[in-house]
N, C-alpha and C positions, 0 to 999 in steps of 0.2 A: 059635238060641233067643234069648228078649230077657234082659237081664239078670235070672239068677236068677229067671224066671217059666216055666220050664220048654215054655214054647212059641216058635212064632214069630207077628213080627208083621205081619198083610195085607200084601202089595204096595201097596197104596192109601196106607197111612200109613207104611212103612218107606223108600219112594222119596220122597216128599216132606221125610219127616227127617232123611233122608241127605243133601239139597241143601241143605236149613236147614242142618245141622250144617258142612257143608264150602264154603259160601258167606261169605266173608269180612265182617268187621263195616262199617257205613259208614268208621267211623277208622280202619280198616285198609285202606281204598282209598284215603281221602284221603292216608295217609301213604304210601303206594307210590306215586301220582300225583305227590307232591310237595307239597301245599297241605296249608297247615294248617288243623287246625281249628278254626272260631271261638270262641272262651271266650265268649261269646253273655249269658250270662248274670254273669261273674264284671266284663266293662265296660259294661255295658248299667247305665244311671243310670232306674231305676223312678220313677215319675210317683209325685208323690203321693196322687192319686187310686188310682193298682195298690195302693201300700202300705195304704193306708185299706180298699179292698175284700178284699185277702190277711187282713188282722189283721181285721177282721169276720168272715171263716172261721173263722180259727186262734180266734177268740174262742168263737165258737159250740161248734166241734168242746170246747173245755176246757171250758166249760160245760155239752158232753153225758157227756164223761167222769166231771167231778167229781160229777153229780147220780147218775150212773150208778152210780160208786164209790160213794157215799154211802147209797144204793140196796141196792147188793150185800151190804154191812158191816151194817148196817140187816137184811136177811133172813137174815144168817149169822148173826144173834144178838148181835151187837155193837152197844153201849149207845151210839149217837150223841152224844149231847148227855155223856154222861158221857166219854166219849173227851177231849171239847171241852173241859170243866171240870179234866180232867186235863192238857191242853195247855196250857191258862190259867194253871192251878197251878205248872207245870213250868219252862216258859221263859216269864213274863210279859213280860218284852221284845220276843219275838220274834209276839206277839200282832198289833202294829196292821201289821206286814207279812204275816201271815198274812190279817188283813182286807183287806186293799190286794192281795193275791194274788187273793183270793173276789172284791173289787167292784171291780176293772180290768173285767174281762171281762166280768162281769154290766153294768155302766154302758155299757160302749166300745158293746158288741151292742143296747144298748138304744137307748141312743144313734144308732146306725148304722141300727137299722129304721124309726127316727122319720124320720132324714132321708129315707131311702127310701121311706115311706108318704107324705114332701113330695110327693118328685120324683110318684112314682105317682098321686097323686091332683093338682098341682098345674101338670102339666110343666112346673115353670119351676127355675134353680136351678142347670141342665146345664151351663151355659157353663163351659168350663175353666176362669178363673180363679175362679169361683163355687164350683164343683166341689173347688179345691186350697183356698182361703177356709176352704170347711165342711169339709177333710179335717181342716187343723191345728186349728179350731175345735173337731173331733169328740174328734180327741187330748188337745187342751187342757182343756176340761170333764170327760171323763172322767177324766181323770189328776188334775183338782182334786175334782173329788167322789168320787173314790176315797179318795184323801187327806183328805177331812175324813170320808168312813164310818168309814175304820180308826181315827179316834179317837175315833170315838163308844160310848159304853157303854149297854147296853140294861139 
């Protein structure tokens, strides 16, 4: 019987499980072979282009979560804007790194689909050094306009 399910399970799917299960991992051949395995990614020196397109993700995805969270808190009955005016109140110092937290990600991502709606509609722009130019340019601008949002007062 399979565990705790009080039956058994198919030949079809219990013979193939049994081979997964008792079939060794790739790092477990490599290391009975004798070869090691390559740390691939811990000495691999990422282009700046990869880092530029990674953080345009990672921007996006915290941009879906915070609106999303915001969202949630928002339909559970919790007073948004009064949360906010409570965090203002609370740790006023810690306010223009709370903005710079909000408008990194919003500027970087905004920033990042402009140059992309370039390349798409212009194809020009590609050439690798052009490419690494506008990545630290992408970084730079963002990080400077983040930095004067969080000290702006509305």
């Amino acid at each position: 019987p399979a565990a705790g399910l009080g039956r058994t399970l198919p030949v079809a799917v219990a013979a193939p499980l049994a081979r997964a299960l008792s079939t060794p991992t790739y790092s477990e051949r490599m290391q009975a072979k004798g070869r090691p395995v390559s740390p691939h990614l811990t000495i691999y020196k990422f282009p700046v282009a990869a880092i530029s397109s990674i953080a345009t993700r990672i921007t996006g995805c915290v941009l879906t979560v915070g609106t999303s969270g915001i969202g949630v808190l928002a339909l559970t009955g919790i007073d948004v804007p009064s949360a906010v005016d409570a965090f203002q109140a609370a740790a006023p110092v810690l306010v223009p790194v709370a903005k710079f937290a909000v408008a990194f990600p919003l500027t970087y991502h905004w920033a990042s689909a402009l140059r992309h709606t370039y390349w798409d509609v212009t194809c020009q722009g590609l050439h690798i050094d052009t490419v690494k130019q506008s990545s630290f340019a992408l970084l730079g601008g963002a990080g400077a306009l983040s930095a004067m949002l969080a000290f702006v007062s509305i």
